[in-house]
C-alpha positions as a printed Julia matrix, in Angstrom:
574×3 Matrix{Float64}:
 73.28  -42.94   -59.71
 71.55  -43.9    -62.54
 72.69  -43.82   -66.16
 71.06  -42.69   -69.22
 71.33  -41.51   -72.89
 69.49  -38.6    -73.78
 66.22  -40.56   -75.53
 65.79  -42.91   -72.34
 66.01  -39.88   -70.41
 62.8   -38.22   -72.18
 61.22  -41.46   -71.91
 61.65  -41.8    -68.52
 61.3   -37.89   -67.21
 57.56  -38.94   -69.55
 56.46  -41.67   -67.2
 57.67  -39.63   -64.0
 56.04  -36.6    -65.14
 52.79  -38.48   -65.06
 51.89  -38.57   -68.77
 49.66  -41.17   -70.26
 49.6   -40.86   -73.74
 51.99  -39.1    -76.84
 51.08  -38.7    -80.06
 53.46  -38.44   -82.4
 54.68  -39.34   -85.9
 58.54  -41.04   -86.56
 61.05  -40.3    -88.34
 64.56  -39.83   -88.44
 65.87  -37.12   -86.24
 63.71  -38.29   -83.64
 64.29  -42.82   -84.23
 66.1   -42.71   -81.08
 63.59  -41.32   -79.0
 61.09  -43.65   -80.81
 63.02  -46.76   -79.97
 63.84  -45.74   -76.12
 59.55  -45.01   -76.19
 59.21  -48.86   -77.27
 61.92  -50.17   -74.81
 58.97  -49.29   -72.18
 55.37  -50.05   -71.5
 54.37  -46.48   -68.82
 54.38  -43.66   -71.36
 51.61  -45.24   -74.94
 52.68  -43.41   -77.97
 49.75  -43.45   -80.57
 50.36  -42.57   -84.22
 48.66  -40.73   -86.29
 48.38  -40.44   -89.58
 49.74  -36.73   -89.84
 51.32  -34.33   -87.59
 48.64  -32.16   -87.53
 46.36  -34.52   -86.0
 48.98  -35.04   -83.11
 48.46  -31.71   -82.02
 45.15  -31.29   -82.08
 44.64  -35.04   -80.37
 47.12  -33.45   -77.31
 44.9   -30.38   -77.78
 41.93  -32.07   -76.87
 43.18  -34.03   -74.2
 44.33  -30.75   -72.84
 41.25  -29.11   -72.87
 39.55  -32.26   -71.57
 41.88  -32.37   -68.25
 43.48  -29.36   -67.55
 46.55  -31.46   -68.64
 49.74  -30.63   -70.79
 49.19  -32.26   -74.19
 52.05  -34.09   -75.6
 53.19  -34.43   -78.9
 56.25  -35.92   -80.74
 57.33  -35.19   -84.42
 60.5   -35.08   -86.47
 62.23  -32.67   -87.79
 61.51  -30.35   -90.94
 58.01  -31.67   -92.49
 57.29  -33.44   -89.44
 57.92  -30.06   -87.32
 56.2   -27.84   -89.84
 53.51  -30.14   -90.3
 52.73  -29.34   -86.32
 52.36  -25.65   -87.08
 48.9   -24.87   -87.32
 47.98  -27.2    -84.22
 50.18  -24.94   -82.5
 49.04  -21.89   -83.15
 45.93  -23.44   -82.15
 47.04  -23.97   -79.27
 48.67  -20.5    -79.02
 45.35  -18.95   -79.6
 43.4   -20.39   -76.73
 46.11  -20.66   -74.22
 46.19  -24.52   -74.05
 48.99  -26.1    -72.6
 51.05  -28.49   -74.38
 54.89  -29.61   -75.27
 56.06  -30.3    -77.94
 58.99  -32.29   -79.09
 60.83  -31.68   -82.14
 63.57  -33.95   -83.45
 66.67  -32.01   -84.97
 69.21  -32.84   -87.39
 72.9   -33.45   -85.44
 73.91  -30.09   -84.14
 76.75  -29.65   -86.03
 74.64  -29.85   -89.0
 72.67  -26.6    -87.83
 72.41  -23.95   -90.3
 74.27  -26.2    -93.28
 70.95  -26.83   -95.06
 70.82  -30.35   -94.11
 68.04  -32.98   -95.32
 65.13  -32.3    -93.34
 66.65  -29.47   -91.65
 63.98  -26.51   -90.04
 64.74  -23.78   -87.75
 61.29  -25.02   -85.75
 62.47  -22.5    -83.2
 62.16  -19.29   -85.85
 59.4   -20.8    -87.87
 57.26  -21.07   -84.26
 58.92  -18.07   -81.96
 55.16  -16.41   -82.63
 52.6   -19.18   -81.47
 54.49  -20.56   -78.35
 54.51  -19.09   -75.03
 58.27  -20.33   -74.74
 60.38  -22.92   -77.09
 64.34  -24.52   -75.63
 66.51  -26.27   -77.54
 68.98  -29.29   -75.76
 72.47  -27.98   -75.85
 73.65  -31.28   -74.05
 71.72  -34.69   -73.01
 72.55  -33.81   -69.76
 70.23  -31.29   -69.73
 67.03  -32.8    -70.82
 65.55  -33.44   -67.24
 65.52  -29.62   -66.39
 64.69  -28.38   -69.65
 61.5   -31.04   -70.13
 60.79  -30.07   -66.71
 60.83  -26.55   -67.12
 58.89  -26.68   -70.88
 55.93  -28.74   -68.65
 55.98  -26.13   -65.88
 55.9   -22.87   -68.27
 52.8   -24.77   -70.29
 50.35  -25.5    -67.48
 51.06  -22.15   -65.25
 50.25  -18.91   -65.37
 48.39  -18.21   -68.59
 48.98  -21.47   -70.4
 50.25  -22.21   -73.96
 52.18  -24.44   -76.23
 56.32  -25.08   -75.52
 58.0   -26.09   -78.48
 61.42  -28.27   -77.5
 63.64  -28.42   -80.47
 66.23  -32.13   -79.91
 69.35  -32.58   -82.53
 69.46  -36.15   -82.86
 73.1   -36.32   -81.15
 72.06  -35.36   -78.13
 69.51  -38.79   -78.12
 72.47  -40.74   -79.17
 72.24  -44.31   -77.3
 76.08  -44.76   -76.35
 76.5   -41.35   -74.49
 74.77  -41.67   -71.25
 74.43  -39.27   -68.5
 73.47  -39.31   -64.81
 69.19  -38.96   -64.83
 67.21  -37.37   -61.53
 63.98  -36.52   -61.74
 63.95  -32.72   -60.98
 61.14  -31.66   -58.5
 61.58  -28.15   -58.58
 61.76  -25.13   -61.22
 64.44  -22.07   -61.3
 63.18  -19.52   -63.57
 64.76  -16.17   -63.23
 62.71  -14.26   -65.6
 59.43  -16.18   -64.86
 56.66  -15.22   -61.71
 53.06  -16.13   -63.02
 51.28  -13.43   -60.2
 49.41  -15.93   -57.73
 46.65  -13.39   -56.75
 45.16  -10.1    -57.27
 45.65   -7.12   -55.74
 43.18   -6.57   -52.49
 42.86   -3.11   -53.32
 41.53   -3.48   -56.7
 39.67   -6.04   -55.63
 37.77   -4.29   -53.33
 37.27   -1.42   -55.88
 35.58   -3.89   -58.31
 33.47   -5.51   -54.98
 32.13   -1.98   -54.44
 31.36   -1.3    -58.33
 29.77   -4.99   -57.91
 27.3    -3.89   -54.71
 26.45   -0.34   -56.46
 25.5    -1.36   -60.01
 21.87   -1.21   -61.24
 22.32   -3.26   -65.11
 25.55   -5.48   -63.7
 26.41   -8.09   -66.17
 29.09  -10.91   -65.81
 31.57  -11.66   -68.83
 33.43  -14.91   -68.55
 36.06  -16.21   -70.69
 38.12  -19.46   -71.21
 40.63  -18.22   -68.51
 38.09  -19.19   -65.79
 37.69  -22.79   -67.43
 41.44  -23.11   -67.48
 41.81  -21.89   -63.97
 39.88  -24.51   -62.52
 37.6   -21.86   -61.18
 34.05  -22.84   -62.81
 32.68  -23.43   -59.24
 33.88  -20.21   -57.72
 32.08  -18.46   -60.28
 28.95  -20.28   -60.12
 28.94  -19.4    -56.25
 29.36  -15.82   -57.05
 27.19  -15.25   -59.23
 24.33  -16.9    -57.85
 24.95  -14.75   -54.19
 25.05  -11.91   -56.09
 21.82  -12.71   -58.75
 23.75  -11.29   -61.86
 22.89  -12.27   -64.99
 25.98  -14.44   -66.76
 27.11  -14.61   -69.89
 30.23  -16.58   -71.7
 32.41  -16.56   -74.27
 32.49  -19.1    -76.87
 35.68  -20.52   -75.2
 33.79  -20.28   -71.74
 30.73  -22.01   -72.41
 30.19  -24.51   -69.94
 31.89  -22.44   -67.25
 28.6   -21.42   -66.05
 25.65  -24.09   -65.69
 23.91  -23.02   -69.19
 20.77  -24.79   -67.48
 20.51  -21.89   -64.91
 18.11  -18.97   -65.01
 20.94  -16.71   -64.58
 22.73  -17.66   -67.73
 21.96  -15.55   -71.07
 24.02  -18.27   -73.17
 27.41  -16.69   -74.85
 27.73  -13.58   -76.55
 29.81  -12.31   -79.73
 29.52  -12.55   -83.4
 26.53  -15.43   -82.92
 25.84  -15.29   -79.26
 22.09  -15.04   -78.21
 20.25  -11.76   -78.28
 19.76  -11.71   -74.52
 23.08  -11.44   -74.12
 24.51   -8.83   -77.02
 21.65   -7.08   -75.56
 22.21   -7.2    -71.58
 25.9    -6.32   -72.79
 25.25   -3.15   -75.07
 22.77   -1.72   -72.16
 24.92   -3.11   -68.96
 26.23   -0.03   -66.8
 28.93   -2.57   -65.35
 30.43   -5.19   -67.0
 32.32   -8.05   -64.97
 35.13   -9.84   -67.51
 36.59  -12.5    -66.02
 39.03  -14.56   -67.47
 38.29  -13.2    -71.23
 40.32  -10.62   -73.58
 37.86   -8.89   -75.13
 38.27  -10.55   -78.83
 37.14   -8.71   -81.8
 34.48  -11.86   -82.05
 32.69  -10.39   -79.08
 33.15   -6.59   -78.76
 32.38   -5.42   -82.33
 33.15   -2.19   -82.74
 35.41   -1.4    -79.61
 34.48    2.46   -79.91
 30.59    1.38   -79.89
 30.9    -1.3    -76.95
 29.11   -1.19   -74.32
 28.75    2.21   -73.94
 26.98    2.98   -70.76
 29.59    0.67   -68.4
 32.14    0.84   -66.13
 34.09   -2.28   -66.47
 35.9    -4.7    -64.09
 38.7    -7.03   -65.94
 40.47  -10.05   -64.34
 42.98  -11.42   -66.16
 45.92  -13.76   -65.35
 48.02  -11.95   -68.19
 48.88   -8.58   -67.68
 49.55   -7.68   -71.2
 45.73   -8.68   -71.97
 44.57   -6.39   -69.37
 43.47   -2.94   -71.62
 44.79   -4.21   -74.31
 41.4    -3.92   -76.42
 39.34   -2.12   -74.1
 40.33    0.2    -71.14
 39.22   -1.36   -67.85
 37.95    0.87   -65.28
 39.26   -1.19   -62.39
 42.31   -3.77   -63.81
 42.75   -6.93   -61.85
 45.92   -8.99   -62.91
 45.51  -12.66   -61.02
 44.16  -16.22   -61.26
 40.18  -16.43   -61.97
 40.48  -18.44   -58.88
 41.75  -16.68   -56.34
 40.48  -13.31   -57.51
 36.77  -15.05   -57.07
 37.47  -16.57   -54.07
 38.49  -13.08   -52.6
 35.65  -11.23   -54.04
 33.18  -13.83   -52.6
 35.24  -13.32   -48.92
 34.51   -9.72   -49.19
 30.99   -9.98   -49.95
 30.03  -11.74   -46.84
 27.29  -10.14   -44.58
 26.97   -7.67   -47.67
 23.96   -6.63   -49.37
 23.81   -5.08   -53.13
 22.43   -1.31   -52.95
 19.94   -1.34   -55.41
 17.93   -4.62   -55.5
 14.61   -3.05   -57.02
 16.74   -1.61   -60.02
 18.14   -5.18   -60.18
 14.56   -6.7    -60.49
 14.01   -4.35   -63.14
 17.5    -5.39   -65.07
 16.03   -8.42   -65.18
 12.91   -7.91   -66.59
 14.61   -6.15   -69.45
 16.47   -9.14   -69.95
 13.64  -11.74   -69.78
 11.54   -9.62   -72.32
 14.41   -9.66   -74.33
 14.44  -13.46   -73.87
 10.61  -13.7    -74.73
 10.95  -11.52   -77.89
 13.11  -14.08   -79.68
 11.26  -17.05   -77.82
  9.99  -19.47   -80.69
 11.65  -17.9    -83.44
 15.22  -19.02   -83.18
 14.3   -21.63   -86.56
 11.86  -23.01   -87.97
 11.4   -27.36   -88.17
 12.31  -28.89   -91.11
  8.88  -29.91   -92.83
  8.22  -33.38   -93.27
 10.04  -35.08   -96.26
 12.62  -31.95   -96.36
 16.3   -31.94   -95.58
 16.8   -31.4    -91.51
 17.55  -28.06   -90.01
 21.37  -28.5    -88.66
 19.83  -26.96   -85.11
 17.57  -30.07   -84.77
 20.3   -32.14   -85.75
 22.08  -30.84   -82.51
 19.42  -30.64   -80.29
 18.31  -34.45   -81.11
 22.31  -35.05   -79.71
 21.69  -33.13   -76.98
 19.1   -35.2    -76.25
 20.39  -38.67   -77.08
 23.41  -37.74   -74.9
 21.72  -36.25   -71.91
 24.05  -33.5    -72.34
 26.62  -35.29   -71.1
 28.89  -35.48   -73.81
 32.5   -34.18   -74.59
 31.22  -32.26   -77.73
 34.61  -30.98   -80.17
 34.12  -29.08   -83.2
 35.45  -28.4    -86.14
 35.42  -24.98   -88.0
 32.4   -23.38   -89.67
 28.08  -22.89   -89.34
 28.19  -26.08   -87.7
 30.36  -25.34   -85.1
 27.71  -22.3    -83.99
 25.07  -24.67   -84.29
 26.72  -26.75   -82.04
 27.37  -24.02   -79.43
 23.89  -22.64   -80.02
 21.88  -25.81   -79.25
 23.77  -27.99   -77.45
 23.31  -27.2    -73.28
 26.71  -27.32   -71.2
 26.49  -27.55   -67.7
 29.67  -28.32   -66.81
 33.25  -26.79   -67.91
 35.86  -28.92   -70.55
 33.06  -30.35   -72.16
 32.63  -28.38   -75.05
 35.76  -28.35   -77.4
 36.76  -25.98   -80.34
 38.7   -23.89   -82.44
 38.16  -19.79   -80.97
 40.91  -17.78   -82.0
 42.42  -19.28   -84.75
 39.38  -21.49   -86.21
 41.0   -23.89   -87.16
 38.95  -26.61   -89.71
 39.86  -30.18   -89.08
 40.07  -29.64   -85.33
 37.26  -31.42   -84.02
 38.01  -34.87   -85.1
 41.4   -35.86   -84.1
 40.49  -33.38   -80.63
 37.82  -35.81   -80.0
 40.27  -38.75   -80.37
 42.24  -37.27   -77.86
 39.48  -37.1    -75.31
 38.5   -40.39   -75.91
 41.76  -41.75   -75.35
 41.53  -40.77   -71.88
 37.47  -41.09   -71.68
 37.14  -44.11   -72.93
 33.66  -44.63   -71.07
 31.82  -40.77   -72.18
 30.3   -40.03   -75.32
 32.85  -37.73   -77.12
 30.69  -36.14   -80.06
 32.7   -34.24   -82.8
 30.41  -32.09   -85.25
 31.71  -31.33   -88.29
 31.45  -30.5    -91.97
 31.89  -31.67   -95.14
 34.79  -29.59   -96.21
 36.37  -29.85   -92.18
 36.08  -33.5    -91.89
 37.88  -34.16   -95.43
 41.35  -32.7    -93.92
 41.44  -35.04   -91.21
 40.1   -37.86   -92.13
 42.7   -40.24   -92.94
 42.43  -40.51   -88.56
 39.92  -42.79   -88.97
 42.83  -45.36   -89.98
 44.15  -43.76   -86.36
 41.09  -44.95   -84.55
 41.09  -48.44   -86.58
 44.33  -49.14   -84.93
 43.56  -48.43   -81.34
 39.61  -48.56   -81.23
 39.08  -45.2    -80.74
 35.12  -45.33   -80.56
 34.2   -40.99   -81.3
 30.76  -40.41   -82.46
 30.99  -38.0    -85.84
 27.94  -36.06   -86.42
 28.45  -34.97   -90.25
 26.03  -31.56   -90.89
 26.56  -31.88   -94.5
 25.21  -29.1    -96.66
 27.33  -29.39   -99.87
 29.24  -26.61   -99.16
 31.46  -24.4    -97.1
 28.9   -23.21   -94.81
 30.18  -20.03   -93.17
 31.71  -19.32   -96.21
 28.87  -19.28   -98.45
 26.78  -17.38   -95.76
 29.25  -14.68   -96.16
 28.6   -14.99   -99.99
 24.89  -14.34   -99.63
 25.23  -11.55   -97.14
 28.37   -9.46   -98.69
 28.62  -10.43  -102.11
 25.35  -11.16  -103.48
 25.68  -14.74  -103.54
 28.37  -15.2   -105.62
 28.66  -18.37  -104.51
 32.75  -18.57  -105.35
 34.09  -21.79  -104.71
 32.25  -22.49  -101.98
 30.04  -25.56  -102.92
 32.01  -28.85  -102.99
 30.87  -30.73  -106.53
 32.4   -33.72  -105.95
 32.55  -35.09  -102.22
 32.95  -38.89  -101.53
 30.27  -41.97  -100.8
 30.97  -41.19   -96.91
 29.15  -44.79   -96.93
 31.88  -46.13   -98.73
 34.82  -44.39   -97.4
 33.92  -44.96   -93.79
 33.11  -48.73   -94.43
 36.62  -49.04   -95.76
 37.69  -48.03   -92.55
 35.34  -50.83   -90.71
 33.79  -48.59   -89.06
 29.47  -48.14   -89.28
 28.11  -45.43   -91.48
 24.63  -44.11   -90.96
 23.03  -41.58   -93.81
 20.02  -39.33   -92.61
 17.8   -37.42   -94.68
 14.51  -36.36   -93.56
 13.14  -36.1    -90.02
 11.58  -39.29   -89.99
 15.04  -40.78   -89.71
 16.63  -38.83   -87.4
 15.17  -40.85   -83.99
 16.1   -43.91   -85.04
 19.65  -42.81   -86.13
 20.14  -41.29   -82.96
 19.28  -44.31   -81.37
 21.97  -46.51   -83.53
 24.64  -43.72   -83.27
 24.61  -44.02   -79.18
 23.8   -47.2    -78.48
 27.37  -48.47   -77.99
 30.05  -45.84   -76.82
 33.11  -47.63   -77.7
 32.01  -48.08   -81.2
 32.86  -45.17   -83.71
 30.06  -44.09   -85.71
 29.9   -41.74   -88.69
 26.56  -39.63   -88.98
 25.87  -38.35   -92.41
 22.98  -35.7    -92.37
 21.97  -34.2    -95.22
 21.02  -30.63   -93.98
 18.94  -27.67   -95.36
 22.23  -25.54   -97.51
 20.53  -22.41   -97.52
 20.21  -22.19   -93.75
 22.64  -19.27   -92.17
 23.52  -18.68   -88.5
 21.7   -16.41   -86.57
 21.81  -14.08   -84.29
 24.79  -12.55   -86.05
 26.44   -8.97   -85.39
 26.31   -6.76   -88.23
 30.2    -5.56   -88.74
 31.47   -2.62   -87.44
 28.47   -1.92   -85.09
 28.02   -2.18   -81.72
 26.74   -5.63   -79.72
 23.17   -4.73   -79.56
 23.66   -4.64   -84.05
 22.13   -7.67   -85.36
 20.58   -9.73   -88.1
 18.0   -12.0    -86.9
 17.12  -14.0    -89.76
 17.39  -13.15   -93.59
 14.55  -10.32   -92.94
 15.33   -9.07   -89.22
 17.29   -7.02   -87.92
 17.43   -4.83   -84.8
């Protein structure tokens, strides 16, 4: 029997969980968990220079693996601090725990310093939150917090810790538990055959088929199922923004993602489909427009591990509640030896689609003339390049972060990192930090702004500390981008604080750091910056472009119209 107090007891349940890094921030309520994390070398806590970043550093890593992030904070300003990385989280379904130092429990409810109720203030944006009644209990409840965050649909698990039960005299007996007893808790392991077989018929019979893939098939490990189905069938693809990557975006079958800035092709193959294939996505207001004008002309097919996502939005015509995965992996069984019903009708989808491809072919933006601030797509597309496409690209929150999802090519799934639902600026940085952490061999790219990168940006001192070596690509425009788009579109450019007037020598700032700070201009420059930005990946390198500020984001949906409703460039619309 071995005996522990309560703080050695999270340390060790850490290391036999299998957990690498946690980043964190001391303080208090949570000293004694802080000193048993020093007492041993397994579990590397790195700290960062807010709370904020902590979450969004687990975040990434999260994303990047398919792993629980973890993250450890104090109590009050140190849990509330956390907030908007977990909603974050929340938002996309990433899994991650979270542990909260509390004030003693007897001093619960008395007001005490530093005192939150983390468990009210979070109850919306976690899929679950416990809070230790006795050290004793720590093993089960740790294990259970991991368990709920990485199955099922995943999300962030919020474990609140009054600093008595950490105390380093009271010790209890430890054992690593190996199992989980939840009563109330039976994430569905695969879909029903019937439906299934519904949607496979649907599948063989369609004429305009279209597939619709979300985040929930990059978080189900079930990127190469889809791939395989897809290309036996000879459907045209296309992603969310949180699914990009899911599908090769190399392959003829891919359209690119769809939504508020997705390509033509695919807002197009979407409005005219006659049966739409969701897999893995929720139909977010960012893609579907004007529910009552979507795709008007299809049956649909949704897969979703959550059943209260499944016609939430948009009535399915044949629900499927199950794990991407499996569902795939069944639907591919049940297509052997078959063939689809109408393959001339298919031929003829398809050369709807590719006109639609040639009619925007060559006039996505025009080059930046020699001697004139860069377009931010070239700026992106010169990455691409530089990085082979290789790179774990994170974003932060704004025109960039489209430009970045426009024109840089994902082939594989994790790989491209961002804010969806909640949009979240100053994401992008410490995300990439978090990747890097565990990649410390791949490019990890984070795009941001001007206004993004300033909330965050006291990380660098985060990456001084442990050579953290991220490559930030800076698109800066003097302004809020997205914002000031919206200015010109809805409110006649009334520009209202929007442009930043007074924004730091990000020469000077980042040397202060140590760190090497390259500024870009014109075209000319851009090659040869490339070329010093990637020639060593463990060094960090700042990238300050100076980028055209009246260029907008296009395609973009008009509001309140259907998918196929679009501007196409200041003039255009369809």
């Amino acid at each position: 029997m071995e005996l522990l107090s309560g703080a050695d007891m999270i340390a060790r349940f850490l290391k036999d969980e299998g957990v690498e890094y946690i980043y964190g921030y001391p303080g208090g309520a949570a000293l004694h968990i802080y000193d048993a994390l020093f007492r041993q070398e397994d579990v590397k806590h790195i700290l960062v220079r807010h709370e904020q970043a902590a979450t969004h550093a687990a975040d990434g890593f999260a994303r990047a693996t398919g792993k629980p992030g973890v993250v450890m904070v104090t109590s009050g300003p140190g849990a509330t601090n956390a907030v908007t990385g977990i909603a974050t989280a929340y938002m996309d379904s990433i899994p991650m725990v979270v542990l909260c130092g509390q004030v003693m429990s007897h001093l619960i409810g008395d007001d005490a310093f530093q005192e939150t109720d983390i468990i009210g203030v979070t109850r919306p944006i976690v899929k679950h939150s416990f809070s230790i009644q006795h050290p004793s209990e720590i093993p089960e409840v740790l294990k259970k917090a991991f368990y709920l965050a990485s199955s099922g649909r995943p999300g962030p698990v919020v474990v609140d810790i009054p600093k008595d039960m950490t105390t380093p005299t009271e010790r209890y007996e430890y054992v690593y538990p190996t199992k989980v007893k939840l009563r109330s808790y039976s994430p569905v392991s695969r879909g029903h055959t019937g439906q299934i077989k519904k949607a496979v018929e649907l599948m063989l019979k369609a004429r305009r088929p279209v597939f619709y893939t979300g985040g929930g098939v990059i978080l189900g490990e079930a990127s190469e199922g889809l791939t395989d189905l897809v290309q036996r069938l000879g459907f045209p693809i296309t992603t969310t923004l949180m699914g990009i990557g899911a599908y090769p975006q190399s392959d003829k079958q891919c359209l690119g993602w769809l939504g508020m800035h997705g390509s033509y092709e695919s807002n197009m193959a979407m409005h005219h489909a006659d049966l739409v294939i969701a897999i893995g996505a929720r139909f977010d207001d960012r893609v579907t427009n004007n529910t009552s004008k979507f795709c008007p002309t299809a049956k649909i097919i949704h897969v979703d591990i959550d059943p209260s996502s499944v016609a939430k939005t948009v009535r399915p015509d044949v629900p499927i509640v199950g794990p991407a995965k499996s569902v795939i992996n069944e639907m591919i069984s049940l297509l052997q030896g078959k063939e689809i019903a109408n393959p001339n009708e298919l031929v003829e989808w398809w050369k709807t689609i590719d006109g639609w491809r040639h009619e925007r072919e060559g006039k996505l933006y025009e080059l930046s003339a020699p001697g004139e601030p860069l377009k931010p797509q070239e700026v992106v597309e010169a990455v691409c390049r530089a990085t082979h496409g290789e790179a774990f690209v994170t974003t932060d929150v704004g025109q960039h972060q489209m430009f970045a999802a426009q024109y840089y090519k994902f082939d594989k799934p994790n790989r491209f990192i961002t804010s969806g639902g909640l949009g979240t600026m100053g994401f992008g940085f410490p995300a990439a930090m978090g990747i890097k952490k565990s990649f410390p061999d791949d490019n990890v790219v984070c795009f941001t702004g001007e206004g993004s990168f300033q909330m965050m940006m006291q990380e660098l001192s985060t990456c001084k500390q442990y050579g953290i070596g991220v490559k930030i690509i800076n698109l800066n425009n003097g302004s809020l981008g997205m914002v000031r788009q919206w200015q010109d579109l809805n409110y006649k450019s009334r520009h209202a604080h929007s442009y930043m007037e007074s924004l730091p020598d990000f020469n000077m700032l980042i040397g202060a750091y140590g760190f090497t700070s390259i500024r870009v201009t014109t075209r000319e420059e851009l090659e040869e910056a490339m070329q010093r930005t990637f020639a060593d990946k463990h060094e960090l390198v700042f990238l300050d472009v100076a980028v055209d500020p009246h260029e907008h984001v296009y395609p973009m949906q008009v509001p309140l119209g259907s998918m196929r409703d679009m501007l196409l460039s200041k003039t255009e619309r369809t």
